[in-house]
C-alpha positions, 0 to 999 in steps of 0.5 A, a space after each residue: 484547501 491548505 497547503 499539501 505537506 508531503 513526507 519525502 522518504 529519499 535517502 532513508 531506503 529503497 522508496 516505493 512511490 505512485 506510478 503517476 506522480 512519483 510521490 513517496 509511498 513507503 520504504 522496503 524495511 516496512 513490508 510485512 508481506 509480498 504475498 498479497 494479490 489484488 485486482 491487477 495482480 502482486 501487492 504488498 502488505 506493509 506496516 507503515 505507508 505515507 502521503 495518503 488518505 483515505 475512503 470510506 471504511 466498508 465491509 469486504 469479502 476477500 480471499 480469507 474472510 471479511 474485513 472492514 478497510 478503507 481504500 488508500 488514495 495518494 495525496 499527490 494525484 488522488 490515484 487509488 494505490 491499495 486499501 488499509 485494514 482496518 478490522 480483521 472480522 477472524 481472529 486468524 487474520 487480526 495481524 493485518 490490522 493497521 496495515 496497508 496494501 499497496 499494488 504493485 500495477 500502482 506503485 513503482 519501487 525498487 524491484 520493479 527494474 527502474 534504474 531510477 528507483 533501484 538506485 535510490 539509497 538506502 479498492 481497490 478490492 480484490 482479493 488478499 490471498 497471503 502467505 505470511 
């Protein structure tokens, strides 16, 4: 295996980062929605995420139809931390695709109380209730 280039976010906003590695995840100016809910609770629908890869695309029923999406791993430690739509089967949700959840009970950011991240500058499954 090669060598792990890893995006470090510091210094261009508020950074949502792996609650077991501290490796950078996404930015706050990239949340489409806070409104998303997982297996373990709140999760957020963002339009960019970095440092992670990604599982098997599969076919799953959630809160507001069928979608194909892939789980989304961190590169740092491997944990899974949300999934990616990758198709919306109704054209009400068409918006989601592209974009990543990530869950909260999995990242920490900065408006999860940690004075570390809140001074920073500026399958998953589940269900993916939102209200956009």
């Amino acid at each position: 295996m090669g060598r792990l280039f890893v995006v470090n976010l510091e210094g261009e906003g508020n950074i949502y980062s792996c609650k077991h590695c501290r490796t950078h995840l996404a930015l706050s100016q990239h949340i489409v929605s806070k409104s998303f809910h997982s297996r373990h609770g709140k999760a957020y629908l963002f339009s960019k995420v970095v440092n992670v890869s990604f599982g098997e695309k599969d076919d799953r029923q959630m809160t507001t139809g069928m979608h194909t999406v892939a789980d989304i791993f961190c590169v740092g430690c491997g944990s899974l931390v949300g999934w990616k739509y990758e198709i919306a089967h109704e054209n009400g949700q068409k918006y989601k695709e592209g974009k990543s959840v990530l869950e909260r009970f999995k990242v920490s950011g900065p408006d999860d109380g940690s004075s570390y991240w809140s001074s920073q500058e500026a399958h998953g499954g589940g269900s993916d209730a939102d209200d956009v």
